[in-house]
C-alpha positions in Angstrom: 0.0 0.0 0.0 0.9 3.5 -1.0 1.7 5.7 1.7 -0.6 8.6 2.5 1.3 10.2 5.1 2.8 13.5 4.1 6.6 13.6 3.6 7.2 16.1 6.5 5.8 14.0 9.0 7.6 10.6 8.1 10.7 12.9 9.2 9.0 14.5 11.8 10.5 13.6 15.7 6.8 13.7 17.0 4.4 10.8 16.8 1.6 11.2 14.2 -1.2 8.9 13.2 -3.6 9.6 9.9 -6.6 8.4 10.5 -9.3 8.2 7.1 -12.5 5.9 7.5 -11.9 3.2 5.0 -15.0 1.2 3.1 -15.9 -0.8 6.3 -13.6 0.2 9.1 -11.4 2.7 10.3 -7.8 3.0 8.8 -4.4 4.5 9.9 -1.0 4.8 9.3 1.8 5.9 12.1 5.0 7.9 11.5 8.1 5.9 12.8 8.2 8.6 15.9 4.8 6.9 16.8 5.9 3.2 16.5 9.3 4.1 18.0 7.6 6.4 21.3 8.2 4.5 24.0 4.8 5.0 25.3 3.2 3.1 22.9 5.6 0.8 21.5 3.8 -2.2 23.4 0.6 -1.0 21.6 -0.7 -3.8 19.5 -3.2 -3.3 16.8 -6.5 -2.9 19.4 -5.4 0.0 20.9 -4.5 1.7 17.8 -8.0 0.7 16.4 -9.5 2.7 19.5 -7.3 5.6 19.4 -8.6 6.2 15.2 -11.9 5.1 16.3 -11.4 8.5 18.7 -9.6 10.6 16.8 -12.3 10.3 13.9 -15.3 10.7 15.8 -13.6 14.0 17.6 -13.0 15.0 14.6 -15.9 14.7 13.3 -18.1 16.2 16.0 -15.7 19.5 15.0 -13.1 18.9 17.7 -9.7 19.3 16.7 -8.3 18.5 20.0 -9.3 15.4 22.0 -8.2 13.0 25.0 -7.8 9.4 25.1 -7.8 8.8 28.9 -8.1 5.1 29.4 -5.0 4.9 26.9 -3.1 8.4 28.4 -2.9 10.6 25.0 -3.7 13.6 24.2 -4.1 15.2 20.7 -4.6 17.6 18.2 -5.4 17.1 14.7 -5.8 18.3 11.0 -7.6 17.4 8.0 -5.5 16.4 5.1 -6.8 15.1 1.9 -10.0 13.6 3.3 -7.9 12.1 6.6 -7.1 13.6 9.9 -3.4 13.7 11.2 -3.7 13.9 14.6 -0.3 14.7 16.4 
């Protein structure tokens, strides 16, 4: 699969996630800050799947700024091309 993350945040030292609803099912892709981050580094694919299932709805409802406290992260996010990058 292509990548849909833009270039400047494949470089970028902060974790990002870009979150798009796919046909059935919420879809992501992380920046290698966000699969190296120590935090979430244990993460399997679950806890991804809630924190896109968040970020999308937040987004959504017009928030650009949300909280995921069960999982400890806080973010802000963007629309890009139909997704939101949430950093």
């Amino acid at each position: 699969m292509r990548s849909r993350l833009p270039p400047v945040c494949k470089l970028a030292p902060a974790p990002a996630i870009l979150v798009w609803q796919d046909v059935d099912k919420p879809a992501w892709e992380l920046n290698p800050a966000a699969r190296e981050w120590a935090p979430t580094r244990p993460w399997q694919t679950a806890e991804w799947l809630a924190i896109a299932c968040s970020i999308l709805a937040q987004a959504r409802a017009g928030q650009a700024a949300g909280t995921d406290i069960e999982r400890g992260v806080r973010w802000r996010a963007v629309e890009v091309d139909g997704a939101w990058l949430a950093y």
